[in-house]
C-alpha positions in Angstrom: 0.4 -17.6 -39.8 0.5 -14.1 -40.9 1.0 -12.7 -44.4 4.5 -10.6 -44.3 4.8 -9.3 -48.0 4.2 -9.8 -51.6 5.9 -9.7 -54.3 5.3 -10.0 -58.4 6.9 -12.1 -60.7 8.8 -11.4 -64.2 6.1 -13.0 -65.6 3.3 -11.4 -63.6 2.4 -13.9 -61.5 1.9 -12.7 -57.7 3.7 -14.8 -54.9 2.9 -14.2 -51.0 5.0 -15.9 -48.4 4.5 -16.7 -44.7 5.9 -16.2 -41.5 6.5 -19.4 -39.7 8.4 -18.2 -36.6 11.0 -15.4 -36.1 13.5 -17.5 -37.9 12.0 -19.1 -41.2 9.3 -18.9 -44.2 7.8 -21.0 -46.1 9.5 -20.9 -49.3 9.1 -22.7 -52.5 11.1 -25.6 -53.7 14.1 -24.8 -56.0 13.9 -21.2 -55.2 16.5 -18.8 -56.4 17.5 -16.3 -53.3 18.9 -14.1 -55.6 16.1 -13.4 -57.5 13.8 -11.9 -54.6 12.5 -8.6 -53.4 13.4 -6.9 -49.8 10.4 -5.7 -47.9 10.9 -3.7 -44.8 9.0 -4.2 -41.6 9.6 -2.2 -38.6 13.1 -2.7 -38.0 13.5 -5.8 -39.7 14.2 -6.5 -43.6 12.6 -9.3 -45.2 13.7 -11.2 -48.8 10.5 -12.2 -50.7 10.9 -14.8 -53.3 9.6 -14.6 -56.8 8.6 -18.2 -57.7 9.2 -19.8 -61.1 5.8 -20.9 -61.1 2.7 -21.4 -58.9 1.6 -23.9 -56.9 5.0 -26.0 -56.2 5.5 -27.6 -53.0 7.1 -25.5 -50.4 10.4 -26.2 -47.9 11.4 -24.1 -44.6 14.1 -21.8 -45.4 16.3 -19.5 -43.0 16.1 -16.3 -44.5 18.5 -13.0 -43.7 16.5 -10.3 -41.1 18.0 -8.1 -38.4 16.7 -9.7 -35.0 13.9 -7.9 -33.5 14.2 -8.0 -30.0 17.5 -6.6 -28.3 18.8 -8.7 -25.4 17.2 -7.4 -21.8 18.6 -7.3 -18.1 22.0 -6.0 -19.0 24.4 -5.8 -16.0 28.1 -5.2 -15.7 30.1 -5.8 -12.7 33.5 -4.5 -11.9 36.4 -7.4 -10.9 38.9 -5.7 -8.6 40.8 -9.3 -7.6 41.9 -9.2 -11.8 42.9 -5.4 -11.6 45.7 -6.6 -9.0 47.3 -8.1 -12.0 47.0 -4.8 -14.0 43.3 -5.8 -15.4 40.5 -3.2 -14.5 37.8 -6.2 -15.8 34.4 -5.6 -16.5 31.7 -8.2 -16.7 28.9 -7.7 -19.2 25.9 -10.0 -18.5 22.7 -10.0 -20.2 19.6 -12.2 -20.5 16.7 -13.4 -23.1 19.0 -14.1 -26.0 17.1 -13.9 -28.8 16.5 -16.5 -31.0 17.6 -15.3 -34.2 20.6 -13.8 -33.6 24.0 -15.1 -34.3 25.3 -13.3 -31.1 25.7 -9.8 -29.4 27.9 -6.9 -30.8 28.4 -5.2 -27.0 29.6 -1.2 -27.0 31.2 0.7 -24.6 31.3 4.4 -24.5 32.3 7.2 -21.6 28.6 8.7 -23.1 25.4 7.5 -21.8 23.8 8.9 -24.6 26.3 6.5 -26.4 27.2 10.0 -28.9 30.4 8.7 -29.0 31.7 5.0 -29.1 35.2 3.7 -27.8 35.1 -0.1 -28.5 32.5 -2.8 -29.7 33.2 -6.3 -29.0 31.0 -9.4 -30.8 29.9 -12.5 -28.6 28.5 -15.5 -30.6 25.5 -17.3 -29.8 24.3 -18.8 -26.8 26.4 -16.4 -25.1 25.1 -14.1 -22.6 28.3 -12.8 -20.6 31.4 -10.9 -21.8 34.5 -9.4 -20.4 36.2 -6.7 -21.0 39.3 -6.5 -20.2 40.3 -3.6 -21.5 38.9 -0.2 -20.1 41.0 2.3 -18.7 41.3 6.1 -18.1 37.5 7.1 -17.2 35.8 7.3 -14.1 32.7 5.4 -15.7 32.1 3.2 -18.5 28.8 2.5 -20.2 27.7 -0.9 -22.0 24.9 -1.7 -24.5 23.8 -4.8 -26.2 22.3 -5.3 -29.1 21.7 -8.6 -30.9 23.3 -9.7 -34.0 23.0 -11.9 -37.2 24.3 -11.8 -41.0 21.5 -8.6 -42.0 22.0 -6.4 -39.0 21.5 -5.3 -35.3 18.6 -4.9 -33.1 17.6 -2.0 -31.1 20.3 -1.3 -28.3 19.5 -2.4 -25.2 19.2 -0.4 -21.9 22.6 1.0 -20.8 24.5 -0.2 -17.6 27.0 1.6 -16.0 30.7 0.1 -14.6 32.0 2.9 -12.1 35.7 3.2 -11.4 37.8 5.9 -10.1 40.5 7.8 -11.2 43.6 9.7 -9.7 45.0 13.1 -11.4 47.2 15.4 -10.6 50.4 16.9 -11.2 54.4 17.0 -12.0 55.9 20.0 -11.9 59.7 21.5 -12.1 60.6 23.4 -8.7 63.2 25.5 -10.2 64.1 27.2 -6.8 64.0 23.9 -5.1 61.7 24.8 -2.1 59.4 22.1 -1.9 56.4 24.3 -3.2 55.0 25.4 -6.4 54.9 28.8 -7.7 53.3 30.2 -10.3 56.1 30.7 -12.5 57.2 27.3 -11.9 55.6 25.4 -14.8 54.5 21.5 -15.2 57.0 18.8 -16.3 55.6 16.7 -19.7 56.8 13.0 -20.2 57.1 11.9 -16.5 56.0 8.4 -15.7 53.8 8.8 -12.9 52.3 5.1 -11.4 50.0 3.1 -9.3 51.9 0.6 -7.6 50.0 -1.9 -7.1 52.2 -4.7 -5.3 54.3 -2.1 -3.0 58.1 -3.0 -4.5 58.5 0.8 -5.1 59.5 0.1 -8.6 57.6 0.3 -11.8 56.1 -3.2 -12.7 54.8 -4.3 -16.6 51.7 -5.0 -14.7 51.4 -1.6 -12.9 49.0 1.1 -13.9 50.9 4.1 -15.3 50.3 7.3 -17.5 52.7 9.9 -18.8 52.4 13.6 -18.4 50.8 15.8 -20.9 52.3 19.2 -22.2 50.8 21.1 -18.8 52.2 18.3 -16.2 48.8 16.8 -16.0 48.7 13.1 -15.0 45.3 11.1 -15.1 45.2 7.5 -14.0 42.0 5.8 -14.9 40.0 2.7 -15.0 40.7 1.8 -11.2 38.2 0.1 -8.6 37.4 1.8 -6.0 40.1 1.5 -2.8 43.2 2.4 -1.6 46.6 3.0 -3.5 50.1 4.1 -3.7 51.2 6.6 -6.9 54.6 6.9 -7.4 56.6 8.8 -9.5 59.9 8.0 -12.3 61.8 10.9 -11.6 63.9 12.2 -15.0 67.6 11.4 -15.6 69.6 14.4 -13.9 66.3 15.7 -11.5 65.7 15.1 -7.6 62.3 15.3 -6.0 61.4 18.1 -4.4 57.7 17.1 -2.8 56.1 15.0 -1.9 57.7 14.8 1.5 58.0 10.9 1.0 58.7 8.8 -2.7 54.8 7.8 -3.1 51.8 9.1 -2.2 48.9 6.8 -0.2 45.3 7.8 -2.7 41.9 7.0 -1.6 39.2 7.1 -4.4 35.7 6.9 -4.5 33.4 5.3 -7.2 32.8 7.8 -10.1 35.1 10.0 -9.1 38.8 11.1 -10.1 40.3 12.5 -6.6 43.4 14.6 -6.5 46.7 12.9 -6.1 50.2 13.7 -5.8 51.8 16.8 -6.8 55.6 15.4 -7.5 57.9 18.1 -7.7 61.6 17.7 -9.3 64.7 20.0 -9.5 67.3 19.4 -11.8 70.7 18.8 -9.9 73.1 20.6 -11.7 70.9 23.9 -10.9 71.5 23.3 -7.2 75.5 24.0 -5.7 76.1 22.2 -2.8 77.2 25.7 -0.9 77.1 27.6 2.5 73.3 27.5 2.0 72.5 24.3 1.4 74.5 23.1 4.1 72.6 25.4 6.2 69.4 23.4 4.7 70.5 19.9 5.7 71.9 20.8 9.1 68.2 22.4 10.1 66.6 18.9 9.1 69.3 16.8 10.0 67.9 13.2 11.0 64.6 13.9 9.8 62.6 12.3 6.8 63.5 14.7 3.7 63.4 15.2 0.0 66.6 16.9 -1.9 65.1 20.6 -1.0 65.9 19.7 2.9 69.3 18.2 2.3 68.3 14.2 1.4 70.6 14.6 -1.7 71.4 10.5 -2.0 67.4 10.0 -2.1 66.7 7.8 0.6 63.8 9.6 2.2 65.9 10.5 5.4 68.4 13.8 6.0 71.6 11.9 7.1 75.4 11.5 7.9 75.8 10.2 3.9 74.1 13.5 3.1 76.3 15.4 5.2 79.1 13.5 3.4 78.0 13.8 -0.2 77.5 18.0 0.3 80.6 18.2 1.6 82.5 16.3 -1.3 80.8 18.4 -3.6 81.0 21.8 -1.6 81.1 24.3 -4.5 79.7 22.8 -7.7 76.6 20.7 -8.0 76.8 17.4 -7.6 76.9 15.1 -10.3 73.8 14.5 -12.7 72.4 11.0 -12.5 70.4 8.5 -14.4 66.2 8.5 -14.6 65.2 6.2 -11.4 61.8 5.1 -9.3 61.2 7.8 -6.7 62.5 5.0 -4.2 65.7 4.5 -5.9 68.6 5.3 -3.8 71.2 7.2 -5.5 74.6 5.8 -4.7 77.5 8.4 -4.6 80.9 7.1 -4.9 83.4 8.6 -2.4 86.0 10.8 -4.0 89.6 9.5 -3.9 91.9 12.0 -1.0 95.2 12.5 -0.1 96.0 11.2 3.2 99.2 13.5 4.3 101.7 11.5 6.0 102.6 12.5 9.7 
């Protein structure tokens, strides 16, 4: 057994205790924890007691030291089957818990220098897996271990990386409604832009979504690596403009955020249904469209209820509707005309 520290009492008298194991000392009977001395060694801190006197018969105590050794073969492991329930889990699995820890305190960061830290999440002891259920909006998440107990942490462990993907890209108003974005034409802020991830062209609770910031700029995060379809919630009184269809189909790659949609909107009451636009819907009559080719009811195809709908509201813009899913069909009532009696 090796010596650890010393330590002198109020009344001179010099006391030395033992390590036993990483756990315990020998201590001596009737011994007052608060009246001890801390000694640091290395990274741990030990309490040395000052005896009330020399030579009494000793008893194992558990005394209050940060554990030395950090938890080793740290893995994580992305579960895509969860993230179809609107869960991007990660895994966090580790070996060699050490013995005198209470548990783990695992940390996450976007840093693998771990500079900056997003969440920490405590495990108790025996543990040695974790998941986290909540990451979302990076490409790549790192995790550290480090064991635990009532004085402090150990050294971090070795970081592991969980790789997602992510999908940006932007909303933008199309003031001339052309289908195409110019440069004067600037980004639309607060637009609910989506990942559907059961294909009911409607925005689910369990869907990945992400609003717009200030520039247009959507970023959608924290996704495994595969195929999707983004979608768009296009503003009360607006009509999209582009894509040519209501979603967009997204490949991504691990570690990577790969360009998505650009979802342009007009507002309606900015476009009269005139000679013009008439013009528009006969050139693309019966072909898959958006409102700048004539689709004005929203359906994804240029048709006869298109035709209809321009030419009830030949003259003035139609009327201004309701925010809807980009596959939301918007209904237009027929007007009420005089039939003239033969």
């Amino acid at each position: 057994m090796a010596s650890v520290g010393s330590s002198v009492a109020t009344n001179g008298t010099p006391s030395t205790t033992r390590q036993v194991d990483n756990s315990y000392f020998y201590v001596p009977l009737g011994f007052n924890f608060q009246n001890s001395s801390a000694v640091a060694v290395g990274n741990r801190l030990y309490y040395v007691p000052v005896p009330s006197a020399i030579g009494e018969a000793g008893e194992l105590r558990d005394l209050s030291f940060a554990p030395l050794n950090a938890p080793s073969s740290v893995t994580v492991q992305t579960s895509p089957a969860n993230f179809q329930q609107g869960l991007s889990d990660v895994t966090v699995s580790w070996s060699n818990d050490p013995p005198d820890a209470s548990g783990v305190v695992i940390q996450r960061s976007t840093h693998e220098d771990f500079s900056t830290i997003d969440a920490s999440f405590y495990a108790p002891a025996p543990s040695t897996r974790f998941v986290d259920t909540a990451p979302s909006g990076a490409a790549v998440y790192y995790y550290r271990v480090l064991a635990a107990n009532a004085a402090g942490d150990s050294q971090p462990s070795a970081p592991a990386a969980a790789i997602f993907s992510a999908i940006s890209g932007i909303v933008f108003s199309d003031d001339n409604n052309d289908g195409r974005r110019e440069a004067a034409e600037l980004g639309t802020p607060g637009v609910t832009v989506y990942v559907d991830l059961n294909g009911n062209g409607r925005l689910d609770f369990s869907d990945i979504q992400a609003t717009t910031d200030a520039s247009g700029s959507y970023f959608l995060g924290g996704l495994p690596e595969g195929n999707y379809v983004v979608r768009e919630v296009v503003p009360a009184g607006y009509a999209r403009t582009t894509p040519s269809t209501n979603s967009a189909a997204v490949q991504t790659s691990a570690g990577q955020a790969v360009a998505g949609a650009t979802f342009g909107n007009v507002a309606i009451s900015s476009v009269p249904m005139n000679f013009d636009y008439l013009l528009v819907l006969a050139q693309h009559y019966g072909q898959p469209g958006t409102f700048a080719t004539g689709d004005v009811n929203g359906d994804d195809v240029v048709d006869f209820a298109d035709l209809l709908a321009v030419a009830q509201s030949y003259g003035h813009p139609l009327a201004t509707i309701a925010a809807r899913d980009s596959s939301a069909v918007l209904r237009i009532p027929l007007k009420q005309r005089a039939v003239r009696k033969l």
